[in-house]
MARBA-3410 file (N, C-alpha, C, O; in Angstrom, 1 decimal):
184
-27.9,14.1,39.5,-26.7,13.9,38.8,-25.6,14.4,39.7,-25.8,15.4,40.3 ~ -24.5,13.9,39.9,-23.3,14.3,40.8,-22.4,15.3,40.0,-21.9,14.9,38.9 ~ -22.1,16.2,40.3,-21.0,16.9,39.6,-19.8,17.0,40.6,-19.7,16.7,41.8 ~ -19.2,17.5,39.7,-17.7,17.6,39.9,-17.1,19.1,40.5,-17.9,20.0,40.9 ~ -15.6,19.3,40.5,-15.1,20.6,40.3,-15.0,21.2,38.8,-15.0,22.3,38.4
-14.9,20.1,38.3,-14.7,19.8,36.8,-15.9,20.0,36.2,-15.5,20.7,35.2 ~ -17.2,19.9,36.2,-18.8,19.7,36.2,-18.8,18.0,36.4,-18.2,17.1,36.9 ~ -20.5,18.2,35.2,-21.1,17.0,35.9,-20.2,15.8,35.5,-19.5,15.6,34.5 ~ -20.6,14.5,36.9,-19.5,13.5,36.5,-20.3,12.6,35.0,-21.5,12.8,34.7 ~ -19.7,12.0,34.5,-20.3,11.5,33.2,-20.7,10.1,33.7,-20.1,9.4,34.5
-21.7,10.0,33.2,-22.4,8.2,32.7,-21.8,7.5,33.5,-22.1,7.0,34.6 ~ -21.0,7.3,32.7,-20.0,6.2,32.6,-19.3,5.6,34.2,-19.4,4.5,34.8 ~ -18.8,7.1,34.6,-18.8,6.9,35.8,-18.9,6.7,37.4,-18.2,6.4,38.4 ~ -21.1,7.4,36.8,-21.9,6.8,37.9,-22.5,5.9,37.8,-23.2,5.5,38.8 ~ -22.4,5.3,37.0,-23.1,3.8,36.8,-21.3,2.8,37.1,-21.2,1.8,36.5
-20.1,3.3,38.0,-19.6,2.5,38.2,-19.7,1.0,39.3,-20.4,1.1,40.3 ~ -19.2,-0.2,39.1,-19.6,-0.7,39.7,-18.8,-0.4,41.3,-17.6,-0.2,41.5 ~ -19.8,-0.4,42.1,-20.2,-0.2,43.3,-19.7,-1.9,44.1,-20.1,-3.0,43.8 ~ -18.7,-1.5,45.1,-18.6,-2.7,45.6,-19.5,-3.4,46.8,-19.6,-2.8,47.8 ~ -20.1,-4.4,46.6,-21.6,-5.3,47.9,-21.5,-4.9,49.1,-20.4,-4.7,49.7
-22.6,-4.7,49.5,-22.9,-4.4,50.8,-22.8,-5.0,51.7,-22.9,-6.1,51.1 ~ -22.6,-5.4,52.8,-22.3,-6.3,53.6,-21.4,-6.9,53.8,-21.3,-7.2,55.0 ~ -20.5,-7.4,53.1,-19.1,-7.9,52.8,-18.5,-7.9,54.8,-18.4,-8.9,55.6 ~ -18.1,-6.4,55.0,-17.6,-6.5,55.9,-18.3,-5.5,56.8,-18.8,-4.6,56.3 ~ -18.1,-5.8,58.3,-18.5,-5.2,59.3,-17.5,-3.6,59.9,-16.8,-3.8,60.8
-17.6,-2.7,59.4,-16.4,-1.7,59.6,-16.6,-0.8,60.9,-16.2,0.3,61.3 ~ -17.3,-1.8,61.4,-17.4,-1.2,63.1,-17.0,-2.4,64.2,-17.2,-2.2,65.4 ~ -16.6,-3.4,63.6,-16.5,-4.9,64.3,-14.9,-4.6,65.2,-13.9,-4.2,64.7 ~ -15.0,-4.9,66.1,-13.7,-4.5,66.9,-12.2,-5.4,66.3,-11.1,-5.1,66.5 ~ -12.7,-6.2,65.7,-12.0,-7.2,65.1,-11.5,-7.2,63.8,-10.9,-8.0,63.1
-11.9,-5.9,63.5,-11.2,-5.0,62.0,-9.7,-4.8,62.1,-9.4,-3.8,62.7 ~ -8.9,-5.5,61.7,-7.8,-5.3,61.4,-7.3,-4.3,59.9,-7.9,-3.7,59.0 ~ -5.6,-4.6,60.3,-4.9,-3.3,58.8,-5.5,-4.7,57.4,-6.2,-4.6,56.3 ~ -5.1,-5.6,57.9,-5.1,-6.9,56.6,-7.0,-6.5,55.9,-7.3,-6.0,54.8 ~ -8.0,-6.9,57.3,-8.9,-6.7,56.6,-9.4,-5.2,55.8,-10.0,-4.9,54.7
-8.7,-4.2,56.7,-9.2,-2.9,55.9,-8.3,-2.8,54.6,-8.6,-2.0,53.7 ~ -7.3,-3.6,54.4,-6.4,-3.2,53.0,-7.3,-4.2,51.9,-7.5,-3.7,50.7 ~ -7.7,-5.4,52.1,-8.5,-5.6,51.5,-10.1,-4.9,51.1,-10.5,-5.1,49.9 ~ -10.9,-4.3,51.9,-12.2,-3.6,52.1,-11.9,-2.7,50.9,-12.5,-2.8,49.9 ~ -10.5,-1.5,51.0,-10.0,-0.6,50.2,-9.8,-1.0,48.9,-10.0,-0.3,47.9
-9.0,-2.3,49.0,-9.0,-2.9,47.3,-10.3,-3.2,46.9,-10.3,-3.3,45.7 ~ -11.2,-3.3,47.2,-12.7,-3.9,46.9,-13.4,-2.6,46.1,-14.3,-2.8,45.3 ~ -12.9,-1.4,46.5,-13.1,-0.4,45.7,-12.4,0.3,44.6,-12.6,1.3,44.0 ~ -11.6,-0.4,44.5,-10.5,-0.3,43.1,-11.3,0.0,41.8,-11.2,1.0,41.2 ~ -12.4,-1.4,41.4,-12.4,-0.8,40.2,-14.2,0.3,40.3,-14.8,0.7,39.4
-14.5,0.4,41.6,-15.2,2.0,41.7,-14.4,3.0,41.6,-14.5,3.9,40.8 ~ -13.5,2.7,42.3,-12.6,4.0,42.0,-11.9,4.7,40.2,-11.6,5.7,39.5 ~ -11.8,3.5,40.3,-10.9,3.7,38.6,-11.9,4.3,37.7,-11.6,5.2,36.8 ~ -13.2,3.9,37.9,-14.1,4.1,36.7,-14.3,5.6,36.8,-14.5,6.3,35.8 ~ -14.3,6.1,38.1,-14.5,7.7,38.2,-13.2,8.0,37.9,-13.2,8.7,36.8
-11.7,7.8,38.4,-10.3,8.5,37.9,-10.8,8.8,36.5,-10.9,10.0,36.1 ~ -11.1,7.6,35.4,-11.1,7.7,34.2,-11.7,8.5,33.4,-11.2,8.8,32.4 ~ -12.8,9.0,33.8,-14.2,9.9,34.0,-13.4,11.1,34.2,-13.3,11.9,33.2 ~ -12.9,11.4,35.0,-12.6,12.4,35.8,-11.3,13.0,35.6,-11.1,14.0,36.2 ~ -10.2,12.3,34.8,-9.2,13.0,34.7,-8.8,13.5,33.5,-8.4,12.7,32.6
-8.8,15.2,33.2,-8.8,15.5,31.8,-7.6,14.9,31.2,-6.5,14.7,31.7 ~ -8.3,14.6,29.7,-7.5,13.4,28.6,-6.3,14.4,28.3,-5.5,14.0,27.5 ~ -6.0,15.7,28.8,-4.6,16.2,28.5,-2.8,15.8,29.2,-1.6,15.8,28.9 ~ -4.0,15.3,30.6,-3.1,14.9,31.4,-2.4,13.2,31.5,-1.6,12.6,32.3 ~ -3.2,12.8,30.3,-2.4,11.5,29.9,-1.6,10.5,29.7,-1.7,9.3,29.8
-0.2,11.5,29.3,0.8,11.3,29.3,1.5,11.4,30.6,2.4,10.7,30.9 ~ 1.0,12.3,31.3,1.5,12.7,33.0,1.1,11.8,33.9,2.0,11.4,34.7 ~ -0.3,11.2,34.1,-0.4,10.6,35.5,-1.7,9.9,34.8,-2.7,10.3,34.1 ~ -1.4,8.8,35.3,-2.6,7.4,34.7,-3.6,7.2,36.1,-3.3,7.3,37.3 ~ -4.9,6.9,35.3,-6.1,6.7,36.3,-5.4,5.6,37.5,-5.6,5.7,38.8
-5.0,5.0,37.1,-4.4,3.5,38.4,-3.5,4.2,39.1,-2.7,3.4,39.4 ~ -3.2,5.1,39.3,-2.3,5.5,39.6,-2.0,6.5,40.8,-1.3,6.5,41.8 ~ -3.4,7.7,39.8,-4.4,8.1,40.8,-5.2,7.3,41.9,-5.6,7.7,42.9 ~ -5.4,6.0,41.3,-6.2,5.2,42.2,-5.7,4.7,43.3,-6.1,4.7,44.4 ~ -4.5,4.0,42.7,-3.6,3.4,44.1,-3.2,4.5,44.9,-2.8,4.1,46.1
-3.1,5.9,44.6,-2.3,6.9,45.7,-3.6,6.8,46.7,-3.5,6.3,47.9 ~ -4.8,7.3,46.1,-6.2,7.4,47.0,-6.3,6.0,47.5,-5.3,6.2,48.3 ~ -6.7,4.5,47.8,-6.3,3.8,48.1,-5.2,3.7,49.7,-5.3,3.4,50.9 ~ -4.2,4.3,48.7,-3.5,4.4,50.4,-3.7,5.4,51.2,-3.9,5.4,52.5 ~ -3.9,6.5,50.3,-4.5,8.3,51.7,-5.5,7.3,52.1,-5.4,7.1,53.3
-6.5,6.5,51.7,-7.3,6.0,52.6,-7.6,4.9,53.8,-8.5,4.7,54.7 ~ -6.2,4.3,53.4,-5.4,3.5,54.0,-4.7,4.2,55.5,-4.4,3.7,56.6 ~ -4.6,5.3,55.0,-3.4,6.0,55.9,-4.3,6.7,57.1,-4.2,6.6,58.3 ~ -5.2,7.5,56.3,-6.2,8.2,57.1,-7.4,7.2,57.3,-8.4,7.8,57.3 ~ -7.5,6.1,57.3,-8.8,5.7,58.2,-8.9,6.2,59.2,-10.0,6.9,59.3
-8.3,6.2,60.2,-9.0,7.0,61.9,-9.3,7.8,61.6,-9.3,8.5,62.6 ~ -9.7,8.5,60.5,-10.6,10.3,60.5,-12.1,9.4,59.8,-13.2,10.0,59.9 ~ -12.1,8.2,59.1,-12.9,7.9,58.6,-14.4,7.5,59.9,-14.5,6.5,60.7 ~ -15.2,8.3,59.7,-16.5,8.2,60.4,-17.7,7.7,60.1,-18.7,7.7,60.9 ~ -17.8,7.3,59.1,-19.1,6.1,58.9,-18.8,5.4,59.7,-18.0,5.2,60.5
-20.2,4.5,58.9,-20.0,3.0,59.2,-20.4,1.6,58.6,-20.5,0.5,58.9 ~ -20.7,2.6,57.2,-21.5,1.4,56.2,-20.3,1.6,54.7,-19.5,2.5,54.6 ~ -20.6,0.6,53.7,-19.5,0.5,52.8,-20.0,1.7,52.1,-19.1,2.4,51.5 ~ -21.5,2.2,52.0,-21.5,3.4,50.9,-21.4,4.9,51.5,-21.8,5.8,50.8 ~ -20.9,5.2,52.7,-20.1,5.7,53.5,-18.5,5.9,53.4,-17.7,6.8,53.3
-18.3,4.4,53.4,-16.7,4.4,53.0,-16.8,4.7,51.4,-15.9,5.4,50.9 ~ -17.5,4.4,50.7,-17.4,4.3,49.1,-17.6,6.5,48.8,-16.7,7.0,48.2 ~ -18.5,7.1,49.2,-18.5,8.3,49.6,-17.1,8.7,50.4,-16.7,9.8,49.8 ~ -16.4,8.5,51.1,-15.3,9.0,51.4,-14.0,9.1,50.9,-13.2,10.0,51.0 ~ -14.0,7.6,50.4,-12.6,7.4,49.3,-13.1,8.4,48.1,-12.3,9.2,47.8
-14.5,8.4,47.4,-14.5,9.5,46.4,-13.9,10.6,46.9,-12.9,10.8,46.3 ~ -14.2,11.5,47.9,-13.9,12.6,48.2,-12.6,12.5,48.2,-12.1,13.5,47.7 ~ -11.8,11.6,48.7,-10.2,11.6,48.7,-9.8,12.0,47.0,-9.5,13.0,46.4 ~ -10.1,10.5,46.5,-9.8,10.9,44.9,-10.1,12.0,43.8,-9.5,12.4,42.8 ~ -11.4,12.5,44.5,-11.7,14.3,43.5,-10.6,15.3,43.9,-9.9,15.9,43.1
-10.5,15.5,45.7,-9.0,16.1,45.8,-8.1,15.7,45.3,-7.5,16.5,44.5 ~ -7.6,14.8,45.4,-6.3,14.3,44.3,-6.4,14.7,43.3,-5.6,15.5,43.0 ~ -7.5,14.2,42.3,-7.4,15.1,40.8,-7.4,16.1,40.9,-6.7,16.6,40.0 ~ -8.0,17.2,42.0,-8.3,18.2,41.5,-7.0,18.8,42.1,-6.9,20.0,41.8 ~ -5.7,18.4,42.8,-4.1,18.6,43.3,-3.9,18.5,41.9,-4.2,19.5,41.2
-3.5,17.2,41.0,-3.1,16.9,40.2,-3.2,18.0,39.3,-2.3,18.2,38.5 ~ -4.3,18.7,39.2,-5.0,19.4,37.8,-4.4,21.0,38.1,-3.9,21.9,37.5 ~ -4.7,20.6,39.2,-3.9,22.1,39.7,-2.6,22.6,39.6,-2.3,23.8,39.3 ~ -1.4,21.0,39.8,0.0,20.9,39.8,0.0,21.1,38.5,1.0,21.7,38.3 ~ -0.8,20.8,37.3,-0.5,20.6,35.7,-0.8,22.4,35.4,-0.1,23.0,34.6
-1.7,22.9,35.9,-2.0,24.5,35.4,-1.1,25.5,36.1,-1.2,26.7,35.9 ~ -0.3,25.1,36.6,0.3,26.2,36.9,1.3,26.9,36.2,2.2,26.1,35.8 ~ 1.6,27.8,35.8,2.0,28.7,34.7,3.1,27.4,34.0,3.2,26.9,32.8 ~ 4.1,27.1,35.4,5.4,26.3,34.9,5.4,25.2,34.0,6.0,25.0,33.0 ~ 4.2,24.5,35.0,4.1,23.3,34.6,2.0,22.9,33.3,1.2,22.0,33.2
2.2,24.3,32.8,1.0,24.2,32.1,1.2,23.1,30.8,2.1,23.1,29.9 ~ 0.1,22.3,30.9,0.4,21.3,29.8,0.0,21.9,28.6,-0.3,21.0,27.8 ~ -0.2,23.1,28.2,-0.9,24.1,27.7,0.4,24.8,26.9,0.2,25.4,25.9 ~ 1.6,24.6,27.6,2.6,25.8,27.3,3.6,24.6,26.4,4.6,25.1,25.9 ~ 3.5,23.3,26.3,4.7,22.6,25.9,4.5,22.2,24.6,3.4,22.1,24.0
5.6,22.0,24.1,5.9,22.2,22.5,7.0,20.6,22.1,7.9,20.2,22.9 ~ 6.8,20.0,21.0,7.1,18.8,20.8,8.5,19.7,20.5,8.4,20.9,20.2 ~ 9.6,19.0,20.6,10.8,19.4,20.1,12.1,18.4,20.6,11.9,17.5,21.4 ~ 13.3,18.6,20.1,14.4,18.1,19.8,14.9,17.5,21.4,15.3,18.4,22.3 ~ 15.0,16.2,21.6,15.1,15.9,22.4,16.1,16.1,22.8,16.0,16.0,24.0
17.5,16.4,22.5,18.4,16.3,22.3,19.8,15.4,22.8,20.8,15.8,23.3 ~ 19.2,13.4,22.3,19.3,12.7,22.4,20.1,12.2,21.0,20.2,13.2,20.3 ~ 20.7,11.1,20.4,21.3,10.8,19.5,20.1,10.3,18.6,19.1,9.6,19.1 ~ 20.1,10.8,17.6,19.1,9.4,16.8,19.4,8.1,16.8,20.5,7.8,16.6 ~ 18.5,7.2,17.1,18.8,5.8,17.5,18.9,4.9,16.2,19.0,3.6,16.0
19.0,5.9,15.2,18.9,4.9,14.1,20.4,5.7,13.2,20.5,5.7,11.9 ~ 21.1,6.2,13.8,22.5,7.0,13.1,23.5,6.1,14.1,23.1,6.2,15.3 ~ 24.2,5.7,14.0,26.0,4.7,14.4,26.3,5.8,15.4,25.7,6.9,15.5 ~ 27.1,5.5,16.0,28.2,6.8,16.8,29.4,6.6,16.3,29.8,5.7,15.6 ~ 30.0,7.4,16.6,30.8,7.5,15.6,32.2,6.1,16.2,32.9,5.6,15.3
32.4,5.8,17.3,32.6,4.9,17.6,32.4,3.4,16.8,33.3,2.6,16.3 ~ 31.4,3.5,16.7,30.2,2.1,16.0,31.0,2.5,15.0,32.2,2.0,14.8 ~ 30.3,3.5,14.3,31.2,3.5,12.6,32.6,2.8,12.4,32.9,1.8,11.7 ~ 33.5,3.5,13.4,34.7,3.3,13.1,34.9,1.5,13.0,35.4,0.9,12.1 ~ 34.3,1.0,14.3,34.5,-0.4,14.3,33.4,-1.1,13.2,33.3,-2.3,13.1
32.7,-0.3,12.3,32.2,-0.9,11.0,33.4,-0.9,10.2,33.8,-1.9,9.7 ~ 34.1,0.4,10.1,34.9,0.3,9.1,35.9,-0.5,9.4,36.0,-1.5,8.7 ~ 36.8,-0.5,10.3,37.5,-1.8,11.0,37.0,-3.5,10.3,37.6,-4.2,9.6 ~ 36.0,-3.5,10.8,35.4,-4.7,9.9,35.1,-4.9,8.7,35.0,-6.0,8.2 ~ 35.0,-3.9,8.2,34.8,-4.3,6.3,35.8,-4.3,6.3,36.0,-5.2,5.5
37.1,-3.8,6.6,38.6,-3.8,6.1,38.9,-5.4,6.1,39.5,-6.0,5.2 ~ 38.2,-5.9,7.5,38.9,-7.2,7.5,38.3,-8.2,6.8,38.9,-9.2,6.4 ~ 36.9,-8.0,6.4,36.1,-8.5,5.6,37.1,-8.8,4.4,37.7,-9.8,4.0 ~ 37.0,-7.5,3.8,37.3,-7.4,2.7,39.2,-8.3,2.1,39.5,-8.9,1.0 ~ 40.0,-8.0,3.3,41.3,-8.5,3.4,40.6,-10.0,3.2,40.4,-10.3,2.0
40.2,-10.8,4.0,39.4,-12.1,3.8,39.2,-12.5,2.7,39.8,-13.5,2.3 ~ 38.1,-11.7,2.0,37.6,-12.1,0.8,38.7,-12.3,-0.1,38.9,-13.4,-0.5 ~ 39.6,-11.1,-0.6,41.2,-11.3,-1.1,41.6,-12.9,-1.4,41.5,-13.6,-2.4 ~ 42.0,-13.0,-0.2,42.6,-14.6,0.0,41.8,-15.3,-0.9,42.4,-16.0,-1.7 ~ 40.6,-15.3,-1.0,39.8,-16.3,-1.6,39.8,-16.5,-3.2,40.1,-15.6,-3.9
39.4,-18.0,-3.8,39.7,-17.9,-5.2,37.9,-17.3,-5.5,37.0,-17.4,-4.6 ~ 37.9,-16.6,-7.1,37.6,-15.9,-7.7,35.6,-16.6,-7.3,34.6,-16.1,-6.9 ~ 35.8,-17.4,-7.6,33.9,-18.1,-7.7,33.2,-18.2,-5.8,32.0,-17.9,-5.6 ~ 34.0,-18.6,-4.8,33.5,-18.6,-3.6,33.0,-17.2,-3.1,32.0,-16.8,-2.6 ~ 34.8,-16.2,-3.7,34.4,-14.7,-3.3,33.1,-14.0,-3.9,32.5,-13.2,-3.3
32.8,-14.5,-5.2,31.8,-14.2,-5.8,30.5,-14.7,-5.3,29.5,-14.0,-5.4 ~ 30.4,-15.7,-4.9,29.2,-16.6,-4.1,29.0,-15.8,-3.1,27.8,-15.4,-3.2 ~ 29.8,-15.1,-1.8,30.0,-14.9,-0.9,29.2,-13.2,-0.9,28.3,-12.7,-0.2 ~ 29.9,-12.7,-1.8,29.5,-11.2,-2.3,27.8,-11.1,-3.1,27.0,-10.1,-3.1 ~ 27.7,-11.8,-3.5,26.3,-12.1,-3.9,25.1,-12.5,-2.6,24.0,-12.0,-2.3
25.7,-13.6,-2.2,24.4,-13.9,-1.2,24.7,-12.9,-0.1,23.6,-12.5,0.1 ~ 25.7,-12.2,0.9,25.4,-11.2,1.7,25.5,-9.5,1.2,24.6,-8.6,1.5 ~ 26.6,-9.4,0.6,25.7,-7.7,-0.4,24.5,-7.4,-1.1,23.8,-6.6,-0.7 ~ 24.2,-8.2,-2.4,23.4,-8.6,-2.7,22.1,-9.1,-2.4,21.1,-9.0,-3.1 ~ 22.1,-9.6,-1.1,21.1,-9.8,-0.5,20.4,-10.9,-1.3,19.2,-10.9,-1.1
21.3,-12.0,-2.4,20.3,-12.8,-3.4,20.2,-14.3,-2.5,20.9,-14.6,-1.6 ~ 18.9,-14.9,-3.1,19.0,-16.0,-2.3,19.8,-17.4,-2.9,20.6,-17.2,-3.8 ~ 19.8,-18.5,-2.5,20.5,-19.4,-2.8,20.5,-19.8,-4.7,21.4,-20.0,-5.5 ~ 18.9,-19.9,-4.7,18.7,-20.5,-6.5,18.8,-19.4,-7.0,18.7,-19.6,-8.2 ~ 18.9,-17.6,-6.4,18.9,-16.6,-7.5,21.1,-16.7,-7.6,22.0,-16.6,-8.5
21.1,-16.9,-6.7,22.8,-17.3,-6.9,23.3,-18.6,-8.3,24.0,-18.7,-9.3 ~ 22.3,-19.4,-7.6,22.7,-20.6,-8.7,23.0,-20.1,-9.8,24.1,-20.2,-10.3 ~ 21.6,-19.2,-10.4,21.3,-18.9,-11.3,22.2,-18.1,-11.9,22.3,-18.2,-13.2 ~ 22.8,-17.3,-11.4,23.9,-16.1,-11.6,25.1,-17.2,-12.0,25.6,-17.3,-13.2 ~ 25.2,-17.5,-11.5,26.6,-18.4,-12.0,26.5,-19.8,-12.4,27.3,-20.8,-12.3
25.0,-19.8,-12.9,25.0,-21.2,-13.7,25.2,-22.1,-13.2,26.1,-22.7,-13.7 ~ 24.5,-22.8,-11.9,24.7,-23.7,-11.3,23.9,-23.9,-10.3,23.6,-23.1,-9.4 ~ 23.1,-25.6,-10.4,22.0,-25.3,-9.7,22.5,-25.7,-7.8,23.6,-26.0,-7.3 ~ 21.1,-25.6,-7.2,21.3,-25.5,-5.9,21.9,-26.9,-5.4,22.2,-27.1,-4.2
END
């Protein structure tokens, strides 16, 4: 069983899938950046299945497995010339080692007294509620019912009444009829 810093890694994500052997030659003189950035994507969803495994569910809202994945990805991207194999489960063993440090930075960056996800408390954002007017808005509400209402005035007695029914009221066309005796 492989464990962790964390302990052992779970099920889930040692039975990840493992990208094919042979694919590519990573001692071929003829290895370019194009082909190693592809080689490195080819372990994407190896890699993901352990971030996911591997990064405690507190840190959730903070920093997402793909995320973690794409940074490791590029450290491995960046640091190939330190990379010393020469077979893909070599390279597949070395990008892990990149991404366990990563989490285990990440987990480190989240415990520390400041930033303990341990110490934070839901509270008052102190943002407007998105569902209260400003008081701006209000004012240009009241501006507009004024003129609404000046509007309605002008009108004779049965339209204003139609008018005030189907949008205050909120009635529909045949509950209107109905109110004033007249069908649709």
């Amino acid at each position: 069983m492989l464990t962790t810093q964390s302990g052992p890694l779970r099920a889930n994500a040692a039975c990840a899938p493992f990208p094919r052997s042979g694919q590519f030659d990573l001692c071929s003189s003829g290895f370019d950046e194009g082909r190693l950035a592809v080689l490195l994507e080819s372990f994407r969803p190896y890699l993901a299945a352990i971030a996911q495994a591997e990064l405690p569910s507190g840190l959730a809202g903070k920093v997402g497995a793909s995320d973690v994945v794409q940074d490791t990805i590029i450290k491995g991207f960046e640091r190939y010339g330190q990379f010393a194999g020469t077979t893909r489960e070599e390279a597949a063993g070395w990008l892990r080692a990149i991404l366990r440090n990563h989490i285990a930075n990440i987990v480190e960056a989240y415990t520390t007294q400041k930033r303990d996800i341990g110490r934070e408390e839901a509270g008052h954002s102190g943002l407007a509620d998105p569902w209260q007017s400003s008081p701006s808005a209000a004012a240009l509400s009241r501006e507009e019912q004024e003129r609404l209402d000046t509007a309605l005035a002008e009108l004779a007695d049965a339209p204003r009444r139609i008018i005030l029914l189907r949008h205050r009221e909120n009635l529909t066309c045949a509950e209107i009829g109905a109110r004033i005796g007249k069908s649709e």
